[in-house]
N, CA, C and O of each residue as an XYZ file, in Angstrom:
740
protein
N     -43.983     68.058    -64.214
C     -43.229     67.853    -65.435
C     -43.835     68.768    -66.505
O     -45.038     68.847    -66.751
N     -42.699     69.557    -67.204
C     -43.789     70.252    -68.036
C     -42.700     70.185    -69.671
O     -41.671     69.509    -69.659
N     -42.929     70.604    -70.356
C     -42.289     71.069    -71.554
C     -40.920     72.023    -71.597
O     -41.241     73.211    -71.625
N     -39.690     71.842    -71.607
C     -38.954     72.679    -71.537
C     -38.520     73.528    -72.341
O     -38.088     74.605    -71.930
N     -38.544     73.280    -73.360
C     -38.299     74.757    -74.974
C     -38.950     74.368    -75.914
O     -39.552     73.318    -76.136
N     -38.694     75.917    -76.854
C     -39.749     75.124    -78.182
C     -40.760     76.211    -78.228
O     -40.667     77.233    -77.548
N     -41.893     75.914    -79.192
C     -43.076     76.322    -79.279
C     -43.991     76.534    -78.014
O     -44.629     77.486    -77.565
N     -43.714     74.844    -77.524
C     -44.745     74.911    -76.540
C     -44.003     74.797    -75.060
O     -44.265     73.991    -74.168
N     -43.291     75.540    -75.063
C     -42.112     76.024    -73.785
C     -43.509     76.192    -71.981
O     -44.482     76.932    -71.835
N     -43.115     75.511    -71.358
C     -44.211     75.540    -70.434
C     -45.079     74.633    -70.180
O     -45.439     74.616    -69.003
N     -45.439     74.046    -70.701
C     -46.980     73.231    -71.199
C     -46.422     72.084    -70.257
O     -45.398     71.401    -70.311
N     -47.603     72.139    -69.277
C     -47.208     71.268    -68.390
C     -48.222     69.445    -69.014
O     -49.129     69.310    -69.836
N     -47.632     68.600    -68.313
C     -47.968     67.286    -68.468
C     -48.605     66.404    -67.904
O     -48.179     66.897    -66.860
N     -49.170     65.634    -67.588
C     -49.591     64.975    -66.937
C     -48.497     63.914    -66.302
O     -47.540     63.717    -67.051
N     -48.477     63.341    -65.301
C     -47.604     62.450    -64.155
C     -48.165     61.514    -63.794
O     -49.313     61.380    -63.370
N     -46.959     60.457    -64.028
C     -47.738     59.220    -63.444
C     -47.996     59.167    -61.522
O     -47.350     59.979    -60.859
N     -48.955     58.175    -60.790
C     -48.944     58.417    -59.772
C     -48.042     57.400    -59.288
O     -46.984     57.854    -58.852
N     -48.146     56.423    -59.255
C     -47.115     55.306    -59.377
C     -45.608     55.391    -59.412
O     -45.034     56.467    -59.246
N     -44.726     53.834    -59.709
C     -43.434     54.295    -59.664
C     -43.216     53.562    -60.990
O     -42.101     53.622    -61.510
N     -44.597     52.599    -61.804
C     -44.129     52.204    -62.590
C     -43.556     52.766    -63.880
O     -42.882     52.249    -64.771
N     -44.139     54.250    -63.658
C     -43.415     54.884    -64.905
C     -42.734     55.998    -64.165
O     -43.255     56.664    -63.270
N     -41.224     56.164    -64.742
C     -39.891     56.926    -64.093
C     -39.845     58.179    -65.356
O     -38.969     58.034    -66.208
N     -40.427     58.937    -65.431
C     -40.246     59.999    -66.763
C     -38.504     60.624    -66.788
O     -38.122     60.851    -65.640
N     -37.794     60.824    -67.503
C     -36.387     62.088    -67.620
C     -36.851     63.126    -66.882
O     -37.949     63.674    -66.988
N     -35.869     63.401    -66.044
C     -36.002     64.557    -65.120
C     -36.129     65.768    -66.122
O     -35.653     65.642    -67.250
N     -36.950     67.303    -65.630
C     -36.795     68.244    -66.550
C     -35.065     68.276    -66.979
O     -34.459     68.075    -68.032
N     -34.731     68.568    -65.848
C     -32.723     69.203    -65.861
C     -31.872     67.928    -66.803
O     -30.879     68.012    -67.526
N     -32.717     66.786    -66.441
C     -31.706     65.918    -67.662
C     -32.190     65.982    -69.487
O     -31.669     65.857    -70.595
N     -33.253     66.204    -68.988
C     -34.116     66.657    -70.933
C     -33.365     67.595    -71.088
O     -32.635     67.556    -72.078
N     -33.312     68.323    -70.516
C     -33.019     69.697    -71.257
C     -31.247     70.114    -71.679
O     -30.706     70.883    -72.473
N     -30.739     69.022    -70.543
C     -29.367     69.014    -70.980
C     -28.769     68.075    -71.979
O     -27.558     67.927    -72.145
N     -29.966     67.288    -72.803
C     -30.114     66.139    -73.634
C     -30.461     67.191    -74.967
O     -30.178     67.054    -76.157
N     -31.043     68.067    -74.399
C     -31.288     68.629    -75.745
C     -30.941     69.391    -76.159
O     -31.255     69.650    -77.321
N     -29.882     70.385    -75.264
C     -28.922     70.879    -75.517
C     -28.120     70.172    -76.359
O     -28.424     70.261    -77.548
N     -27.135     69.462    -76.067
C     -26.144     68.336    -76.667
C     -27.049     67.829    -78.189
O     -26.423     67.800    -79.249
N     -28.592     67.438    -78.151
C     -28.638     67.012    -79.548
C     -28.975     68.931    -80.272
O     -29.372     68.857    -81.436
N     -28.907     69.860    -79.950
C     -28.547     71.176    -80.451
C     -27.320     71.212    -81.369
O     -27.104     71.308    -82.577
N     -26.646     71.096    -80.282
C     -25.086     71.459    -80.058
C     -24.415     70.072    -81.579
O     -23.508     70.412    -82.338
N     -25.093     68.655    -81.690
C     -24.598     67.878    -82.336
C     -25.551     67.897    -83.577
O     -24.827     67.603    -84.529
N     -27.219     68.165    -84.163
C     -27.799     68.252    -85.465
C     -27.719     69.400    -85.562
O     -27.682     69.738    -86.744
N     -27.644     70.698    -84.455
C     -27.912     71.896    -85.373
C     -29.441     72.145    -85.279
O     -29.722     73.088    -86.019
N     -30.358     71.731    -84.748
C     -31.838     71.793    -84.367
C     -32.254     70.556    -84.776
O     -31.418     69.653    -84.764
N     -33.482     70.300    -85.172
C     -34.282     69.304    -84.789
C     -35.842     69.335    -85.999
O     -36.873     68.760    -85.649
N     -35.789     69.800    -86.859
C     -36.372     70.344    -87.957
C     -36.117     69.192    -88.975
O     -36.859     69.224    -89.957
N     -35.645     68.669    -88.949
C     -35.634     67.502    -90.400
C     -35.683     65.666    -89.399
O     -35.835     64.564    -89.925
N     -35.512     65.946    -88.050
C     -35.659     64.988    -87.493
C     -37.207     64.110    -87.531
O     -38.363     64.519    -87.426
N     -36.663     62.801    -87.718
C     -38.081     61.740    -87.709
C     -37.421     61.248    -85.639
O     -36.315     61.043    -85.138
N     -38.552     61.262    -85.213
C     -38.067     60.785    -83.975
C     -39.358     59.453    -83.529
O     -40.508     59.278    -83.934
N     -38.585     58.777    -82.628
C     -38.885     57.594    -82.115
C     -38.184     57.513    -81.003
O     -36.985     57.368    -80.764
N     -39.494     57.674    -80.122
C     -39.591     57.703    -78.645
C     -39.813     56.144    -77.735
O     -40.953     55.690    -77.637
N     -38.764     55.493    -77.177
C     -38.958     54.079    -77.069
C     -39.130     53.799    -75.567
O     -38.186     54.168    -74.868
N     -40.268     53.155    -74.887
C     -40.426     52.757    -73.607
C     -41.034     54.034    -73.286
O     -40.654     54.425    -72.182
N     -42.068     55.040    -74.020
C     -42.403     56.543    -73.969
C     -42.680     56.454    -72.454
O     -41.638     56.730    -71.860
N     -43.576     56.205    -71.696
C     -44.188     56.431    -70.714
C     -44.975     57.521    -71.010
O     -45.970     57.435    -71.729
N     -44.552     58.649    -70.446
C     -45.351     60.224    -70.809
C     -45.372     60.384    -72.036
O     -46.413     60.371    -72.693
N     -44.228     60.556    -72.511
C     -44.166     60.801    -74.073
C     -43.653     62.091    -73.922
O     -43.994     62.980    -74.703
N     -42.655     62.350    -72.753
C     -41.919     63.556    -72.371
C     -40.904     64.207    -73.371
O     -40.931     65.335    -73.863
N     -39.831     63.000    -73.569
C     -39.108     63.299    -74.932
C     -39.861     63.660    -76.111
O     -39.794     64.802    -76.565
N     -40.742     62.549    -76.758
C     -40.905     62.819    -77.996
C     -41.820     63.931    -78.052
O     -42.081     64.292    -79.200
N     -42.470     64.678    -76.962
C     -43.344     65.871    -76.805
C     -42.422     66.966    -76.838
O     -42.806     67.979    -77.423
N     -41.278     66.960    -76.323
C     -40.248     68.161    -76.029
C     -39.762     68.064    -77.813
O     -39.666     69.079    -78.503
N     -39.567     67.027    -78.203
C     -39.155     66.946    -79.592
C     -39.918     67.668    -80.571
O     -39.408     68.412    -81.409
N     -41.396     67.393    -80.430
C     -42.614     67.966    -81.236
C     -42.751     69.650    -81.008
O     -43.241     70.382    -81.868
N     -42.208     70.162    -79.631
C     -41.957     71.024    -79.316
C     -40.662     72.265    -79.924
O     -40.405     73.457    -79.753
N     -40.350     71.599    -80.366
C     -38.664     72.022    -80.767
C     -38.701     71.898    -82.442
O     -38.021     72.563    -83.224
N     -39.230     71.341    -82.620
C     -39.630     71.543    -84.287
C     -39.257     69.908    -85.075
O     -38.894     69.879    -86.251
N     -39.391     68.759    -84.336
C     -38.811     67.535    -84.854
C     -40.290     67.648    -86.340
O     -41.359     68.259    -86.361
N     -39.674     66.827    -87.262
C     -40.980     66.775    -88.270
C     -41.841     65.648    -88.040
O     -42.773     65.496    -88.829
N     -41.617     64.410    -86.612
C     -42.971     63.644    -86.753
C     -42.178     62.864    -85.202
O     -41.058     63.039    -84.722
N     -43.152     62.120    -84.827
C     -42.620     61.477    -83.518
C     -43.566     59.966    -84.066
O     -44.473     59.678    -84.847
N     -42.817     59.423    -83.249
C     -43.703     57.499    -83.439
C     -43.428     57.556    -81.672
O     -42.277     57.693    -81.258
N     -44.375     57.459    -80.898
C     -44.096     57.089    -79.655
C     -44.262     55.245    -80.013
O     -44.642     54.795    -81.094
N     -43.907     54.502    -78.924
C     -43.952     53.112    -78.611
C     -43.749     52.962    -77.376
O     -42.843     53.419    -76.679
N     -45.030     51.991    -76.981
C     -45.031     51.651    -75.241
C     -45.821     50.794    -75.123
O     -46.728     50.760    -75.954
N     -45.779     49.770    -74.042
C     -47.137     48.858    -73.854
C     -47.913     49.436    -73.617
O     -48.730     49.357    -74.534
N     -48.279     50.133    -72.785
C     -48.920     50.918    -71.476
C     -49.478     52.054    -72.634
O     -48.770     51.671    -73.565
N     -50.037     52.859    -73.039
C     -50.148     54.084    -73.751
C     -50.967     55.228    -72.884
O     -50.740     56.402    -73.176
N     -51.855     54.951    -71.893
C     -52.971     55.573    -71.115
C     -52.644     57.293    -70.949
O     -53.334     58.219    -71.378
N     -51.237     57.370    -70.108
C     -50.446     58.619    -70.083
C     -50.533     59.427    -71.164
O     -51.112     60.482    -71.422
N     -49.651     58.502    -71.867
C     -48.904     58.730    -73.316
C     -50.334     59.664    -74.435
O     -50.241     60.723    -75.056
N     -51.435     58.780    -74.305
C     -52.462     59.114    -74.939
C     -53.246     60.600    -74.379
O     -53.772     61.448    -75.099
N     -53.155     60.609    -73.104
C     -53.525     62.243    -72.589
C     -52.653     63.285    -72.786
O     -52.907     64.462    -73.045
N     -51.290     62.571    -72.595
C     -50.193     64.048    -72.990
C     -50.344     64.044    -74.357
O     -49.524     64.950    -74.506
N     -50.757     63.755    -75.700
C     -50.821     63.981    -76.678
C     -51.764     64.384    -76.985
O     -51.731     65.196    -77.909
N     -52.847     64.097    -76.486
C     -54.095     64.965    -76.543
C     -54.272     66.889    -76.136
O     -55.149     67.751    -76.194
N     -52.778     66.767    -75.715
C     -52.667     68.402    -75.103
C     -51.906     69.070    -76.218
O     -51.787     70.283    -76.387
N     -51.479     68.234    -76.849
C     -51.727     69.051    -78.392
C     -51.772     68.527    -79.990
O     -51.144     67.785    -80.745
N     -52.868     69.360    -79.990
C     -53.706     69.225    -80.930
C     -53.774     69.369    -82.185
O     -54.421     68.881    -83.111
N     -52.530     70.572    -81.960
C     -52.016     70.938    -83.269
C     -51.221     70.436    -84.337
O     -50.950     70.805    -85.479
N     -50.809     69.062    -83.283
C     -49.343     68.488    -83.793
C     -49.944     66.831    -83.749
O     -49.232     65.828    -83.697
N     -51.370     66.863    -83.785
C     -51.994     65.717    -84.144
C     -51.222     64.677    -85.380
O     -51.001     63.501    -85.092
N     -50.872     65.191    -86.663
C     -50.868     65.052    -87.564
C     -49.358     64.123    -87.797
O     -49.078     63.275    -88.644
N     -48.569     64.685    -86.672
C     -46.938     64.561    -86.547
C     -47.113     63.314    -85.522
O     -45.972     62.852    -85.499
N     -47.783     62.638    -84.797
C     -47.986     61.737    -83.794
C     -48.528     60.598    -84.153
O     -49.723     60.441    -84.404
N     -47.569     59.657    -84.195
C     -47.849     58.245    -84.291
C     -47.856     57.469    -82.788
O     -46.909     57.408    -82.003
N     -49.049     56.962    -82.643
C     -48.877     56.043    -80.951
C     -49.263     54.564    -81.351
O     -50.253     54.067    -81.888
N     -47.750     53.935    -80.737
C     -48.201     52.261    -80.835
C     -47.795     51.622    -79.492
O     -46.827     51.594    -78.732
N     -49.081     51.109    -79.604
C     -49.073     50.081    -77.992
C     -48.564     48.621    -78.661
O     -49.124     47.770    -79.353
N     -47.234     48.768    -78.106
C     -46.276     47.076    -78.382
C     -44.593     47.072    -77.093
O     -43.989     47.785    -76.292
N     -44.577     45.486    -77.834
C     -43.623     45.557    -76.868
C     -42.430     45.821    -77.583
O     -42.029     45.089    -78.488
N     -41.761     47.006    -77.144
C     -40.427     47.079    -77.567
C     -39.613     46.467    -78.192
O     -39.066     46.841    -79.230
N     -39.404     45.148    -77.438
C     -38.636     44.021    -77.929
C     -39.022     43.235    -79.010
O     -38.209     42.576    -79.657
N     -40.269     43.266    -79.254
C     -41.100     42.189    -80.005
C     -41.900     43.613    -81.123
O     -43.106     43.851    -81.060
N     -40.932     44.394    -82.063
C     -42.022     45.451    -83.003
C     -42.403     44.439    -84.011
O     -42.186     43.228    -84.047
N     -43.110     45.341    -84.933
C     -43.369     44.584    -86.418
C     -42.404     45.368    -87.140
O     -41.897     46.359    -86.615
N     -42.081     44.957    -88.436
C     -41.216     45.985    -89.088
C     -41.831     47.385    -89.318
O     -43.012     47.725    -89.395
N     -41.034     47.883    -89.378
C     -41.289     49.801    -89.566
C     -41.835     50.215    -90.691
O     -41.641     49.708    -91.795
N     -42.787     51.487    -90.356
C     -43.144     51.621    -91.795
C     -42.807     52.875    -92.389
O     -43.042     53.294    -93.522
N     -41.992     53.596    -91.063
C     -40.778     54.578    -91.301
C     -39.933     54.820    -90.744
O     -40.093     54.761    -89.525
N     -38.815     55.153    -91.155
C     -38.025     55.236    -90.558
C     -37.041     56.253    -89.340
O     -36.429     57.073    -90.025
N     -36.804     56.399    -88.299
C     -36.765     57.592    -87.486
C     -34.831     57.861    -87.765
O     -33.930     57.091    -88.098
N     -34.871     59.208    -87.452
C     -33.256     59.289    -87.631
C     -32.801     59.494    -86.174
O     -31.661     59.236    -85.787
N     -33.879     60.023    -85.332
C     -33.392     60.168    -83.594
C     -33.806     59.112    -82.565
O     -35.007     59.224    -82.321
N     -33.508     58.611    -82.218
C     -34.090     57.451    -81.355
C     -33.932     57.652    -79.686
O     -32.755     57.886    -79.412
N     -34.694     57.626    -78.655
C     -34.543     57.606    -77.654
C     -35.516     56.656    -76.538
O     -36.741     56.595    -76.439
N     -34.767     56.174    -76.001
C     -35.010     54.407    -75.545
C     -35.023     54.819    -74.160
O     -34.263     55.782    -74.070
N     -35.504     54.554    -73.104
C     -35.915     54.596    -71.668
C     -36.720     53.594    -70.741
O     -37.582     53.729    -69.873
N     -35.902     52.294    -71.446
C     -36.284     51.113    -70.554
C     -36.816     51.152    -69.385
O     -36.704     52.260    -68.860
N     -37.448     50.238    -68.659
C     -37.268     50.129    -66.529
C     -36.104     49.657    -66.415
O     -35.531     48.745    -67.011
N     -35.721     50.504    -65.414
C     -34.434     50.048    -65.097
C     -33.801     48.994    -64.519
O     -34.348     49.056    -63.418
N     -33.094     48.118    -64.444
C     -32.551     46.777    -64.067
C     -33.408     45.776    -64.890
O     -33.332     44.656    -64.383
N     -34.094     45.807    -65.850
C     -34.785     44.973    -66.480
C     -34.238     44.150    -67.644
O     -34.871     43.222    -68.149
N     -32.952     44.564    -68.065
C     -32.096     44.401    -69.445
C     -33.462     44.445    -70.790
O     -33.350     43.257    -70.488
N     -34.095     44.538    -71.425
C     -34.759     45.439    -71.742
C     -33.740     46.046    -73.378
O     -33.910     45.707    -74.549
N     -33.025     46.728    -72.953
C     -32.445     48.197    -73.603
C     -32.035     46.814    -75.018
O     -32.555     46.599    -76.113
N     -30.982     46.201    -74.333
C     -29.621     45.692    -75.914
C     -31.338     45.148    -76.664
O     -31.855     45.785    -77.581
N     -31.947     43.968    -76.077
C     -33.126     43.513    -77.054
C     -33.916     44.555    -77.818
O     -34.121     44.374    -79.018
N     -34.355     45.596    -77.225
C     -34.684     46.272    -78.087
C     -34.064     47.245    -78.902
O     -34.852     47.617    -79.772
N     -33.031     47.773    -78.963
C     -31.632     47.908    -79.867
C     -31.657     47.205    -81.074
O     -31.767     47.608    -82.232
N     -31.485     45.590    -80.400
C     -31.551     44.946    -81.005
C     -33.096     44.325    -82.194
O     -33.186     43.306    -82.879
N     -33.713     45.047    -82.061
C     -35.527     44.611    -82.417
C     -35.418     45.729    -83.313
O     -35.765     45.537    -84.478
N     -35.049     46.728    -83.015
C     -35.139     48.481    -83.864
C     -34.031     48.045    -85.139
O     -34.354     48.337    -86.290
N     -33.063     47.522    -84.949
C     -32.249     47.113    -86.198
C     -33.009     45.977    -87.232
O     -33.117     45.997    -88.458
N     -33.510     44.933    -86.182
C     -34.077     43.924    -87.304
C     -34.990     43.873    -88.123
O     -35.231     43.232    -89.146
N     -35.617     44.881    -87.346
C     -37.236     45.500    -87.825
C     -37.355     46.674    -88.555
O     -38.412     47.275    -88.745
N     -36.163     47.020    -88.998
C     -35.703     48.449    -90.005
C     -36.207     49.630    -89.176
O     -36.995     50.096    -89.999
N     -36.261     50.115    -88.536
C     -36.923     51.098    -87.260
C     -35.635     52.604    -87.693
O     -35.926     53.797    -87.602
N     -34.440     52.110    -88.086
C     -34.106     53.203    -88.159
C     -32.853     53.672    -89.538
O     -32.199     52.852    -90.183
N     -32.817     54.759    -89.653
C     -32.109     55.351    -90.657
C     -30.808     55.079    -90.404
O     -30.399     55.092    -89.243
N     -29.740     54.713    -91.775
C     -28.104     54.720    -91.213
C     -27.828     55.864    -90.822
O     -28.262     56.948    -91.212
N     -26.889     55.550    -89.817
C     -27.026     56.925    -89.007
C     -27.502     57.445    -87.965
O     -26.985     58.336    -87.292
N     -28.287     57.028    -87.828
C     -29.371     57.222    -86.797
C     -28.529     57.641    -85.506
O     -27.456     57.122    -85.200
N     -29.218     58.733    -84.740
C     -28.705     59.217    -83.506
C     -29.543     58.125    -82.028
O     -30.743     58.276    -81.798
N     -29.017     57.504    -81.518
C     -29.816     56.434    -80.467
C     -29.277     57.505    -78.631
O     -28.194     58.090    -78.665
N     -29.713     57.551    -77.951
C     -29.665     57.554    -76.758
C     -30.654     56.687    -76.410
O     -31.747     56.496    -76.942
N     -30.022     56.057    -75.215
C     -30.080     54.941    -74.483
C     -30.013     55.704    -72.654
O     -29.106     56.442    -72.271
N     -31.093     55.308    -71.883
C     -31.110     56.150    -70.482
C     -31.069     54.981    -69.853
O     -32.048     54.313    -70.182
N     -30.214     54.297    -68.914
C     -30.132     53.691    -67.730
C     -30.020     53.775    -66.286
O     -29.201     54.637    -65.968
N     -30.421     53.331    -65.548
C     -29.742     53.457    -63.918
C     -28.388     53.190    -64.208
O     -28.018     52.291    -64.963
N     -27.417     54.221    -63.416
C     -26.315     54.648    -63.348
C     -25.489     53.527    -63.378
O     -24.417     53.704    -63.957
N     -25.732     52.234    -62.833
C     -24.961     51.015    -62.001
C     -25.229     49.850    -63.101
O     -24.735     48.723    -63.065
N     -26.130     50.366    -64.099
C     -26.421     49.050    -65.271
C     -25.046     49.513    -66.367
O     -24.398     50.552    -66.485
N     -24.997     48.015    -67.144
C     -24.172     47.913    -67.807
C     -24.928     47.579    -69.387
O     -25.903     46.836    -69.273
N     -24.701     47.900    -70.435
C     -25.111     47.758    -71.245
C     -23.894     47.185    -72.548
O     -22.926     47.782    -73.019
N     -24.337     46.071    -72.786
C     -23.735     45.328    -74.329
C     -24.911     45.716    -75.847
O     -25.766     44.983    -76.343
N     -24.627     46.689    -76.120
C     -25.079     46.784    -77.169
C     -24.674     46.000    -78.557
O     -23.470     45.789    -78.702
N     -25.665     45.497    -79.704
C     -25.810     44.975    -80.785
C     -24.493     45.735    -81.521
O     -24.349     46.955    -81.446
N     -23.750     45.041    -82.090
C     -22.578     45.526    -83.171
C     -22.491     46.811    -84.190
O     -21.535     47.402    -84.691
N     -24.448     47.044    -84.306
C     -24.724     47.990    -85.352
C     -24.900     49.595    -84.931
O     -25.533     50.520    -85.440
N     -24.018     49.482    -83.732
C     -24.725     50.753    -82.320
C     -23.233     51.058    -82.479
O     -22.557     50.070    -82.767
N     -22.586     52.198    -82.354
C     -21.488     52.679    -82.240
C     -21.210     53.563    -80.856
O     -21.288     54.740    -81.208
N     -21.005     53.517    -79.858
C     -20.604     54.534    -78.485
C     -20.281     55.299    -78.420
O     -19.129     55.153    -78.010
N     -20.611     56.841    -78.630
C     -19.608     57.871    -78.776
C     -19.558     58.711    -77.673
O     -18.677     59.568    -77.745
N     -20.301     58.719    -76.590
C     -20.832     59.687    -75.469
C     -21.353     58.746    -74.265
O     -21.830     57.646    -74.541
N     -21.291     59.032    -73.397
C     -21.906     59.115    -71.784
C     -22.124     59.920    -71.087
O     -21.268     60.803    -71.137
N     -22.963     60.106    -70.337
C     -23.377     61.244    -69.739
C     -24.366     60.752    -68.383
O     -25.303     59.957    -68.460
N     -23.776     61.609    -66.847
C     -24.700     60.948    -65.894
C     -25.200     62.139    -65.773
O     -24.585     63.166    -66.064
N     -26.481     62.089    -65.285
C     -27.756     63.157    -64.217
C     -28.399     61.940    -63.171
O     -29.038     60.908    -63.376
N     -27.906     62.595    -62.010
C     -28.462     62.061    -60.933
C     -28.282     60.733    -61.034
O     -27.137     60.316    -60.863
N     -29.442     59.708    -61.354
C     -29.464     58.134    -60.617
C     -29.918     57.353    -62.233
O     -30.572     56.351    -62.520
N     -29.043     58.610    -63.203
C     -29.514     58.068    -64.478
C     -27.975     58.149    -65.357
O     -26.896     58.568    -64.938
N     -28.216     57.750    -66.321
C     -27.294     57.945    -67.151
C     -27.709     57.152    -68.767
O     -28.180     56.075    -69.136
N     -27.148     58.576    -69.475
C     -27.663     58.271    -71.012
C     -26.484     58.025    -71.683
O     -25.397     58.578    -71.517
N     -26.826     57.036    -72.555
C     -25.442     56.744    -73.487
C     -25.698     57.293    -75.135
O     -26.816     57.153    -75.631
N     -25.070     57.643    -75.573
C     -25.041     58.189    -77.291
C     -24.581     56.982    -78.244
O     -23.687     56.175    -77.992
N     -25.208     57.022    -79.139
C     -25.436     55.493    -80.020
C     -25.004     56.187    -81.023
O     -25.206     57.369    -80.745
N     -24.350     56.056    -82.398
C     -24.476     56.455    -83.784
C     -25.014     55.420    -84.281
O     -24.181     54.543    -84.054
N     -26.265     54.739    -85.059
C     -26.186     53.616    -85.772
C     -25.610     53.179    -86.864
O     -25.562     54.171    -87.592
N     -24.897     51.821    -87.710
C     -24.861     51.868    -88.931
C     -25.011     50.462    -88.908
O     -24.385     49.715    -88.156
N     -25.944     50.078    -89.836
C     -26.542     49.153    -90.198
C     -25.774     48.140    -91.009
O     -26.351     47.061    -91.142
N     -24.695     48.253    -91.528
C     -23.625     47.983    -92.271
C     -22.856     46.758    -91.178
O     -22.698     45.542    -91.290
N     -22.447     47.882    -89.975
C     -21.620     47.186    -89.115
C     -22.299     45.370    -88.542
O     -21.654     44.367    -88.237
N     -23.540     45.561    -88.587
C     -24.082     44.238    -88.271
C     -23.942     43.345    -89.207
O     -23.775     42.132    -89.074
N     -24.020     44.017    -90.236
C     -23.686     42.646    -91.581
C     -22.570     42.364    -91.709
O     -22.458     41.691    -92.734
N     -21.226     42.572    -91.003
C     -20.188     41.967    -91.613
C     -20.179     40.511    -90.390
O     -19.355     39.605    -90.514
């Protein structure tokens, strides 16, 4: 697994040995980040929040690409904490919190990109959707992808809008718009 564009185009990662952590394939990152190209226009004013990180593949490809700060979140951080240690430069832009998804504290900023990568068959995803809204986690507006096994079904919280689907392989990501509005009526 390595870094696919960006600054740090190459930069390979560390891998879990296990199956408990499932990282985004390179070919599906990169066609993820195409599409958030193609839909902000780059990635330069983005606050991002990387959810269920494992590696910290996304929000590293993000830091890579010019996002202005990442918040990873994961129980587990061990990975997460060595692939960030590989750069050094971008110390400053890296927030790491060991919690459970479902269960945050409120935010103490707010991200405008969000990307969520539950275990799969775990339902998992709507609760923490649902935890990122209650806990102010994100900006109106906010761009959410959501990555599932292909065969899961997802009921998202009222404040999540659907605008996209997209399969790679034995995955599939869904496109969220948030508005925070929609939950209060």
């Amino acid at each position: 697994m390595r870094i696919i564009g960006g600054k740090y185009r190459g930069k390979k990662l560390f891998t879990p040995n296990g199956k408990e952590i499932r990282p985004t394939a390179d070919r599906a990152r990169e066609a993820l980040f195409n599409i958030l190209y193609s839909q902000l226009g780059g990635l330069q004013e983005e606050r991002v929040l990387d959810v269920f990180a494992g590696t910290g593949a996304f929000g590293l490809e993000a830091l890579s690409r010019g996002a202005e700060n990442v918040i990873f979140i994961d129980k587990d951080t061990g990975l997460l904490n060595k692939n960030a240690a590989l750069f050094p430069a971008e110390k400053s832009k890296i927030t790491i919190i060991s919690a459970d998804a479902t269960q945050l504290p409120p935010a103490r900023k707010k991200a405008t990109l969000a990307f969520l990568d539950a275990p799969y068959a775990k339902g998992l995803s709507a609760p923490a959707l649902e935890n990122l809204d209650k806990k102010n986690w994100l900006e109106d507006g906010a761009l959410c992808l959501v990555e599932m096994r292909r065969d899961e079904f997802l009921t998202s919280p009222v404040c999540y809008e659907k605008y996209d689907e997209r399969a790679y392989g034995l995955a599939k990501i869904m496109f969220y718009r948030y508005n925070r509005t929609a939950g209060e009526k």
